[in-house]
C-alpha positions as CSV (number, residue, x, y, z in Angstrom):
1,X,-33.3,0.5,11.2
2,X,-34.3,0.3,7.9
3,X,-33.2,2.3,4.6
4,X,-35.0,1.5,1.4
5,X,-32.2,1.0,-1.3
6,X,-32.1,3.8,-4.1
7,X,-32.8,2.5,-7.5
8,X,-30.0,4.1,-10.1
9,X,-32.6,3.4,-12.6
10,X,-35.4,5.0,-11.5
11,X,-35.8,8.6,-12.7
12,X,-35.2,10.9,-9.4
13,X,-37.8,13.6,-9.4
14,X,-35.9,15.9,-7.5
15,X,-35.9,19.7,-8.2
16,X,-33.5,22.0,-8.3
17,X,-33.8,25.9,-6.5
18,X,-32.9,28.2,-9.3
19,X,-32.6,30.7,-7.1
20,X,-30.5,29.4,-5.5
21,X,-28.5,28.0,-8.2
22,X,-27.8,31.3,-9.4
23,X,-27.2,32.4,-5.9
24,X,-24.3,29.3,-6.0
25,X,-22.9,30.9,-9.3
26,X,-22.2,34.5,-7.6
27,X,-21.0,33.4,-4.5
28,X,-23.4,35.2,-2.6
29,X,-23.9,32.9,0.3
30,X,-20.5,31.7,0.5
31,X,-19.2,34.1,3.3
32,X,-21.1,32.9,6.3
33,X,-20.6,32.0,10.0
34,X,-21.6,28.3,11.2
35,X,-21.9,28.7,14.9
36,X,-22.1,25.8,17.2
37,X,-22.2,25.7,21.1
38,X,-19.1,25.7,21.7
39,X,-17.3,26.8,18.2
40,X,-17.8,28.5,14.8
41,X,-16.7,28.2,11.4
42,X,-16.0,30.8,9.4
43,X,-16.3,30.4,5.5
44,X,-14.7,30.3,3.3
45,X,-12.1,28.4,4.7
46,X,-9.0,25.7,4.0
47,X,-8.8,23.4,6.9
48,X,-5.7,21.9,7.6
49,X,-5.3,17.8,6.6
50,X,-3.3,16.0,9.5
51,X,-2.1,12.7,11.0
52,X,-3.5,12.6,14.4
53,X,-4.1,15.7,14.8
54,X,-0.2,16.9,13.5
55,X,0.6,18.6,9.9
56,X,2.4,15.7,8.4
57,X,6.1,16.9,7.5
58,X,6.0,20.0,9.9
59,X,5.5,21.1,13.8
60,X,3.2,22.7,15.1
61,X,5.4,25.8,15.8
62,X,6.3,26.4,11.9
63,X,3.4,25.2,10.9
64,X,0.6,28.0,12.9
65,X,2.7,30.6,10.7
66,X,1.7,28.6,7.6
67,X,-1.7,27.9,7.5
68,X,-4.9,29.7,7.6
69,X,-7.8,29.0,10.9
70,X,-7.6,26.7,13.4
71,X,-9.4,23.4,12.5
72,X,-7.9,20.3,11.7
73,X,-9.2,17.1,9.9
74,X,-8.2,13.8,11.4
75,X,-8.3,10.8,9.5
76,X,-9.5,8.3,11.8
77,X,-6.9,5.6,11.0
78,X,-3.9,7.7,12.6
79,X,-5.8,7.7,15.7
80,X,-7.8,4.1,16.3
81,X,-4.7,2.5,18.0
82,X,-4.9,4.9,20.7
83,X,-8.3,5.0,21.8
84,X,-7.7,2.3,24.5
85,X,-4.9,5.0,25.4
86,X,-6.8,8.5,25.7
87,X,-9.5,6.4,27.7
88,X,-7.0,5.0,30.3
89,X,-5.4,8.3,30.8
90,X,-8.7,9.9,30.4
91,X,-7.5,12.9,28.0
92,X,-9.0,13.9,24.6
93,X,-7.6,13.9,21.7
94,X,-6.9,17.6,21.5
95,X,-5.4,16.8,24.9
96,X,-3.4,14.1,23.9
97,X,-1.9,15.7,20.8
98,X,-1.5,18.6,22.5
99,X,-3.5,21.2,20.1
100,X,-5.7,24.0,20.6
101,X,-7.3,23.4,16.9
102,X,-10.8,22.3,16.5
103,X,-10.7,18.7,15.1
104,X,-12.9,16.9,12.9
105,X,-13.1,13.2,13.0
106,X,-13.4,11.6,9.2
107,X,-13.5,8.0,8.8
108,X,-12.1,7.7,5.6
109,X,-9.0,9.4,4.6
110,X,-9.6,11.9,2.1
111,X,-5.7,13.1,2.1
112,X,-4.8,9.2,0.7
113,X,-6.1,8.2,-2.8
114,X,-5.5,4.1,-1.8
115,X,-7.9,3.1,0.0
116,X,-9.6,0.1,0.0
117,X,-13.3,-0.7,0.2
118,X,-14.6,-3.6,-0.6
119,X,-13.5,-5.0,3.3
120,X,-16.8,-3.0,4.1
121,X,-20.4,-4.9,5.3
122,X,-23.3,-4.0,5.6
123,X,-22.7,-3.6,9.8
124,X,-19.4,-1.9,9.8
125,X,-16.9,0.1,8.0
126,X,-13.4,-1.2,7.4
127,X,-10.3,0.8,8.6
128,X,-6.5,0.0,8.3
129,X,-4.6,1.1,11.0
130,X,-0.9,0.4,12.0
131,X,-2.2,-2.6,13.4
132,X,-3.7,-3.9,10.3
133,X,-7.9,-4.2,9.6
134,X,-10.2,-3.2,12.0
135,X,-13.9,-2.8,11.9
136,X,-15.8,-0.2,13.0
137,X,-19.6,-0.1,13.8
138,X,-21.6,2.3,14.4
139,X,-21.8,2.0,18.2
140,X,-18.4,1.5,18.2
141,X,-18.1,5.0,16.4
142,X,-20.1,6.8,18.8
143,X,-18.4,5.2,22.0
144,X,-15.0,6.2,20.2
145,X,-16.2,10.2,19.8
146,X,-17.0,9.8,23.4
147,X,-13.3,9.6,23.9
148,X,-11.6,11.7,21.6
149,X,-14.6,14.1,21.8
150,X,-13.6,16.3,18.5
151,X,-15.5,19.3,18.1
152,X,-17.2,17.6,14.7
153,X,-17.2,14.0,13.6
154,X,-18.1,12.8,9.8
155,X,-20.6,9.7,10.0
156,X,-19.4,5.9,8.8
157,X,-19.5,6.2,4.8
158,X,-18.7,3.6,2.4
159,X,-16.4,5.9,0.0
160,X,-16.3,3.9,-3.6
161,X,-14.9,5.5,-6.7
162,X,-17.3,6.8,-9.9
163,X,-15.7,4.0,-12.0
164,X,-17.8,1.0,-9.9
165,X,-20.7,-0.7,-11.4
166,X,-24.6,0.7,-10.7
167,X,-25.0,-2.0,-8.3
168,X,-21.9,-1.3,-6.1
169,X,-22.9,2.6,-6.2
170,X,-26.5,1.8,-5.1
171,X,-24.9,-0.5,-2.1
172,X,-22.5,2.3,-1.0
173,X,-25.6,4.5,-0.9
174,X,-27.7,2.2,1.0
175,X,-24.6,1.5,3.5
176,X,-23.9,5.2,4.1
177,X,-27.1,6.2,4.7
178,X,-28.1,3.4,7.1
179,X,-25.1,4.2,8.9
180,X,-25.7,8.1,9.3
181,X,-29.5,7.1,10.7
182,X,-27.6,4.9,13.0
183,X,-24.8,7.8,14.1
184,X,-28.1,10.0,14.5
185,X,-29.9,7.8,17.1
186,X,-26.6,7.0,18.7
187,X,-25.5,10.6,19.1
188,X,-28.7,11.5,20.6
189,X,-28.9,8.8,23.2
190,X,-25.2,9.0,24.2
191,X,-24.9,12.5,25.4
192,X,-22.4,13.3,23.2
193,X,-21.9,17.2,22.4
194,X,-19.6,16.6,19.0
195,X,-21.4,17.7,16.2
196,X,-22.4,15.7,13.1
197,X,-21.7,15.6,9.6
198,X,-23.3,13.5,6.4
199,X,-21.6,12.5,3.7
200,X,-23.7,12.6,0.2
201,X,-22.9,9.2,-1.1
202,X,-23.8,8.0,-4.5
203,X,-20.0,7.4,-6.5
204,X,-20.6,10.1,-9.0
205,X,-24.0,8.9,-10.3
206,X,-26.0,12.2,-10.3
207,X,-29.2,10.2,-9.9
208,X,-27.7,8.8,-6.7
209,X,-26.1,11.2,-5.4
210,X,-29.3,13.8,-5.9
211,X,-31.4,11.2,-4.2
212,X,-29.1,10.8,-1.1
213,X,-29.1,14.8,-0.8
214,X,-32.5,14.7,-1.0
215,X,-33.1,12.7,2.3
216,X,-30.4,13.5,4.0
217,X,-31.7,17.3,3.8
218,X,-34.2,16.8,6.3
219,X,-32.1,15.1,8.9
220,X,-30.8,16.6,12.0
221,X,-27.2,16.9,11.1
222,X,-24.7,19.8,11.4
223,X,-23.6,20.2,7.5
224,X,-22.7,17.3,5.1
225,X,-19.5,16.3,3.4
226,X,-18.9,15.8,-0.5
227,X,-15.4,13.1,-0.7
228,X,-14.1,14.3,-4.1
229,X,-12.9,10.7,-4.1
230,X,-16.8,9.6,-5.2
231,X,-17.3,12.5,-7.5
232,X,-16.4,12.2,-11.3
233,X,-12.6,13.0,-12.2
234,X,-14.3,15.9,-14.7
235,X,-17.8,17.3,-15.1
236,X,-18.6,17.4,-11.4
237,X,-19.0,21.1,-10.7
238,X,-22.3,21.4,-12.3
239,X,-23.1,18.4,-10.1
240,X,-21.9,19.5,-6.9
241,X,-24.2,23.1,-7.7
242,X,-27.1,21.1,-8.4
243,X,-26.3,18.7,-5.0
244,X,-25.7,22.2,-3.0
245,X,-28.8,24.0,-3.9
246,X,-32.0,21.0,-2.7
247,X,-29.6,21.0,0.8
248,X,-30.6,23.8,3.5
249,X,-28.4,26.5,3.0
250,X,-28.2,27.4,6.8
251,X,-25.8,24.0,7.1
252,X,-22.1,24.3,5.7
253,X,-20.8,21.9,3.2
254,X,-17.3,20.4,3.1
255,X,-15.3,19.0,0.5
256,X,-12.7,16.9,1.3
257,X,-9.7,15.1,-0.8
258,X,-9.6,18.3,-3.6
259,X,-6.9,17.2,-6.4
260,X,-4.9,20.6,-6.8
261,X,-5.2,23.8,-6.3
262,X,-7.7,24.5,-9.1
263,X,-10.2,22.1,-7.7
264,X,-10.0,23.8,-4.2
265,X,-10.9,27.4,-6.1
266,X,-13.6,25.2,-8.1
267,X,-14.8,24.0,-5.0
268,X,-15.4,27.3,-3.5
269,X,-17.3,28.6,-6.9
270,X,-19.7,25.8,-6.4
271,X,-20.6,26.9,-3.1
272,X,-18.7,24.3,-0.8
273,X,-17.2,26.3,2.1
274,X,-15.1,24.1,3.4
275,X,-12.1,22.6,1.7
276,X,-8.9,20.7,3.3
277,X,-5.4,21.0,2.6
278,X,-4.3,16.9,1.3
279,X,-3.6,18.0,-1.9
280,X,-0.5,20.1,-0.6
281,X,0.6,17.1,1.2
282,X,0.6,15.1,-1.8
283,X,2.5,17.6,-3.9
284,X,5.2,18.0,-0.9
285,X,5.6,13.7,-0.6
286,X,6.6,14.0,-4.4
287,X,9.0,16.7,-4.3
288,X,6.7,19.5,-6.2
289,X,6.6,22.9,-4.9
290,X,3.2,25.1,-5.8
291,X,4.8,27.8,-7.6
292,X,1.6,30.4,-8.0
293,X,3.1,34.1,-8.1
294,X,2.3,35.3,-4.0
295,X,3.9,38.8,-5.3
296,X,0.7,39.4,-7.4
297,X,-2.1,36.5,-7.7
298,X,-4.6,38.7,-7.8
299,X,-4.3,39.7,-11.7
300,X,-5.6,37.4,-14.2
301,X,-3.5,36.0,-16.6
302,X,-3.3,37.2,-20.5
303,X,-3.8,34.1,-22.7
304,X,-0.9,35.8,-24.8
305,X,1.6,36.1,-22.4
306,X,4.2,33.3,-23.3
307,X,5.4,31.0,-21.0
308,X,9.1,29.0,-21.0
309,X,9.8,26.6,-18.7
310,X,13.4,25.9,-19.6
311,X,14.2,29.2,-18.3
312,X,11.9,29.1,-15.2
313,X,10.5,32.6,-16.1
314,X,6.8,33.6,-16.8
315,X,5.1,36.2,-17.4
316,X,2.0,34.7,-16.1
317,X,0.5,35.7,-12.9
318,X,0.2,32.3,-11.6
319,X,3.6,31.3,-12.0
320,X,4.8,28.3,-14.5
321,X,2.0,26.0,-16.0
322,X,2.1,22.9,-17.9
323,X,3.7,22.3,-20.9
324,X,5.0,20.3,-23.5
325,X,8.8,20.5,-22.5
326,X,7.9,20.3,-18.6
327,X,11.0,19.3,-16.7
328,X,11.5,15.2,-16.4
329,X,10.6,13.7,-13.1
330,X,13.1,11.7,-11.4
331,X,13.2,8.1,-10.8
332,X,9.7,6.9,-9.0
333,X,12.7,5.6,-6.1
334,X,12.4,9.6,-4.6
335,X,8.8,9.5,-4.1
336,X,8.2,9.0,-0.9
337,X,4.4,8.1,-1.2
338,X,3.1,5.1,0.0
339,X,3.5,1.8,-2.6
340,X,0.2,1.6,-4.8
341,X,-2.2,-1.2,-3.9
342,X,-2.3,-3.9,-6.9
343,X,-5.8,-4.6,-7.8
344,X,-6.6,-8.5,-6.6
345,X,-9.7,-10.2,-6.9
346,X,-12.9,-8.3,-6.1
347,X,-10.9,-5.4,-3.7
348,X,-11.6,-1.8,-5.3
349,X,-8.6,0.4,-5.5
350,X,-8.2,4.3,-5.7
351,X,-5.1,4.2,-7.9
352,X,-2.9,7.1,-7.9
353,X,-2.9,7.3,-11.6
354,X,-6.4,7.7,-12.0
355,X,-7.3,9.4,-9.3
356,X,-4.9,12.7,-9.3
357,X,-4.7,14.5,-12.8
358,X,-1.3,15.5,-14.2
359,X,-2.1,19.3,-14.0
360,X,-0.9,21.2,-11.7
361,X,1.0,25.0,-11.1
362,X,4.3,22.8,-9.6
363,X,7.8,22.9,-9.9
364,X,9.7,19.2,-9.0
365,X,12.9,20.3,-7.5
366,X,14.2,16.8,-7.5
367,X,14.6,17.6,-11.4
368,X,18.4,17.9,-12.0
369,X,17.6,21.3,-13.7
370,X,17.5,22.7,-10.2
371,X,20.5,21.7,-9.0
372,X,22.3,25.1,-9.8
373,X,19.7,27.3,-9.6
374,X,20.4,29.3,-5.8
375,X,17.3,31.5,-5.7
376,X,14.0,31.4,-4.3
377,X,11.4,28.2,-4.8
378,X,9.2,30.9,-6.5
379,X,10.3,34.8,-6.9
380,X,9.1,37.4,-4.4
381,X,7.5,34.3,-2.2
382,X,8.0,35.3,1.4
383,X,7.6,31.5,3.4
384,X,9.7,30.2,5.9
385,X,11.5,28.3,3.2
386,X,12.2,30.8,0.0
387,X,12.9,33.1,2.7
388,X,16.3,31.2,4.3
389,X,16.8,28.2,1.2
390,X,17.3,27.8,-2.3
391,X,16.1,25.6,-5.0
392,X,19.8,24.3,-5.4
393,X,19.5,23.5,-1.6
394,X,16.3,21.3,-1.7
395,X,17.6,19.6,-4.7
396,X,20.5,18.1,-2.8
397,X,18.1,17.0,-0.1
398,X,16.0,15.7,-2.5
399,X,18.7,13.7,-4.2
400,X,20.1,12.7,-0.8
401,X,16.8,11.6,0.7
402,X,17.2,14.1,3.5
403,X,13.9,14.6,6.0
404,X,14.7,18.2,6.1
405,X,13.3,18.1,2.2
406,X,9.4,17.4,2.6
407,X,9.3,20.2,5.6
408,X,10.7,22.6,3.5
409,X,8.3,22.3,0.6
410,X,5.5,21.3,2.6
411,X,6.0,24.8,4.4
412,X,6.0,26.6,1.2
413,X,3.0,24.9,-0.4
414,X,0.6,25.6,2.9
415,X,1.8,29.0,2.6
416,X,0.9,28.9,-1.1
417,X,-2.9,27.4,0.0
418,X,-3.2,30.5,2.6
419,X,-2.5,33.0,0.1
420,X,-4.7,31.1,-2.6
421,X,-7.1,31.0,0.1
422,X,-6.9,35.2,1.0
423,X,-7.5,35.3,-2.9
424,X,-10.8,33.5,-2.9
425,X,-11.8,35.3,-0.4
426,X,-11.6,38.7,-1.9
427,X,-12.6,37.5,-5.0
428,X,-16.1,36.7,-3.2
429,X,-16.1,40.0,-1.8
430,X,-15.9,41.6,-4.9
431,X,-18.5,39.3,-6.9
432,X,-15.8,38.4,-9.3
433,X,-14.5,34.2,-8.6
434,X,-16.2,33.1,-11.7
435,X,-13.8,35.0,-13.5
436,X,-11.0,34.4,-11.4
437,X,-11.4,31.0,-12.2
438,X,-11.7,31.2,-15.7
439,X,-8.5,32.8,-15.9
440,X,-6.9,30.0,-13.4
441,X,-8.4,27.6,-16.0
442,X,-6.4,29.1,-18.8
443,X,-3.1,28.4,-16.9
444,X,-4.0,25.0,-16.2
445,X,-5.1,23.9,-19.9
């Protein structure tokens, strides 16, 4: 099958619906229900980011209290060594990890800012399993859904970051969209029921990435996916609107891999009504806690109010913000994140450092300023965790390395994203997110 390869240097004549631009800015098309056969989506929404179908940090008991819905995305690496499995024993994947949630299959892990890319070709898509590299074709893809059979699968995409040279972008695109044509002609000549997804690729060049949305808005797919891994670290909301308006509003849009919990609410103002959870995870693998008011988020904050960190009070709405005397993090030796990928030779690298800002509503209880202090994570928060632990408490099992330490905060930051989540929402219904996030914008800066 043949793609003709986009030209970065070409002028894209592609126009943009002001109509439905403004429509983007108001949120008027945000609440909406994406019904399939056999499921539907209801927007807006936060879907959960697992390994292999499982909240990482948390069981499945504590964590149906914490979260919001009942889809889950499913990076594809935590479940490629057991493929041979489910087929043998001729279960699902739902089956297998014993959940009733919807899953979604994505190829590349949005929840994991190291990735790397350049193992891809032009026939098949590089994942790293437990097992080490494997590659995946297309074929292979399809006969792979056949077994897991998740409700919704994301195509093959060759995910590069916006830093990469014109050339590389305009081989990612040519890559990802072969590969969706493929996943297309597959799907329909396999019988498969899972539904489809397209990634926009393009690395952040708005010509690119206009172009791609373009074309792939007249193909038979179920919505399409934005990987906030290929988008610009700033300026990309105006190009996620302009993306979002020339694609058929009767298919949802996802965005996966959202930095913090400003990006998610940003996400949601550009009219993406889908966003996932990783960013919670990577808070909870460092030791950071979200601390946004749940007594009161509703209220936006007063630029005048005064905040002081060294006292852990605030008269903001949203809890403590950044600034200049922001407690000291810890030695790097109590992050439990995976080691950062060195950059060698021609491999492209997501680094950590660039990839996740430094701005975020968070408190890092392994700070030794917390080691005393035996009240809630956040006042008035009602999660499992504030509810029965202090900050004191989680301190100690920071310092002492103790698994009980990521549950805890991990449980209190998805039930920070559910009640950010139930704020969005109402926000839409009254007409007022823009402003919402203005004054979440002031808290961050």
């Amino acid at each position: 099958m043949r793609v003709s390869i986009i030209n970065p240097d070409l002028e894209v004549k592609v126009e943009v619906d002001q109509t439905k631009r403004a429509q983007l800015n108001s949120g008027a098309n945000l609440v909406r229900v994406f019904e399939s056969e056999h499921f539907a989506l209801h927007s807006p929404d936060v879907f959960s980011y697992t390994h292999c179908g499982q909240v990482p940090h948390v069981t499945a008991d504590l964590c149906s209290s914490a979260v919001n819905g009942d889809v889950s995305i499913v990076p594809l690496h935590s479940v490629l060594d057991s493929v041979e499995v489910l087929e043998k024993l001729g279960k699902t994947l739902a089956q297998f990890v014993n959940t009733k949630n919807k899953i979604i299959l994505n190829p590349f892990d949005s929840g994991e800012p190291c990735d790397l890319t350049s193992y891809n070709d032009q026939l098949s898509m590089t994942v790293w399993c437990k097992g080490g590299r494997k590659r995946v074709t297309s074929k292979e893809y399809i006969d792979i859904i056949k077994v897991c059979q998740p409700e919704i699968f994301i195509s093959l995409s060759d995910v590069v970051p916006s830093s990469v040279s014109k050339k590389r972008a305009n081989k990612s695109c040519y890559r990802t969209l072969r590969w969706i044509n493929e996943a297309i002609t597959n799907l329909s000549d396999s019988g498969v029921t899972s539904r489809l997804l397209a990634p926009i690729p393009g690395s952040g060049n708005r010509q690119l990435m206009m172009k791609s949305a373009n074309l792939l808005a007249t193909r038979q797919v179920f919505g399409y996916v934005l990987e906030r891994a290929s988008l610009p670290l700033n300026g990309w909301e105006d190009l996620v609107k302009d993306i979002i308006s020339i694609l058929p509003s009767s298919r949802p849009v996802f965005m996966l891999g959202a930095l913090n919990e400003l990006e998610l609410v940003q996400a949601h103002n550009c009219g993406c009504h889908f966003v996932d959870s990783s960013f919670a995870l990577h808070y909870s693998d460092k030791g950071q806690a979200m601390a946004l008011n749940s007594s009161n988020p509703l209220k936006l904050p007063d630029p005048s109010h005064q905040i002081d960190l060294t006292l852990e009070k605030t008269t903001s709405d949203f809890g403590p913000s950044l600034a200049d005397n922001i407690p000291p993090q810890i030695s790097s030796e109590n992050d439990n994140t995976k080691k950062k990928r060195k950059e060698t030779g021609k491999v492209l690298i997501f680094k950590s450092e660039d990839y996740i800002p430094n701005k975020s509503l968070t408190l890092d209880l392994a700070s030794p300023i917390y080691t005393r202090q035996f009240c809630k994570i956040v006042e008035d928060c009602e999660c499992f965790s504030c509810l029965r632990h202090t900050r004191g408490y989680i301190n100690h099992l920071l310092i002492t390395r103790e698994l009980l330490a990521p549950t805890l905060i991990m449980l209190h930051n998805l039930f920070h994203v559910k009640n950010l989540l139930n704020v969005v929402k109402r926000k839409v219904e009254e007409g007022t997110l823009a402003e919402y996030l203005a004054g979440l914008k002031k808290v961050f800066n």
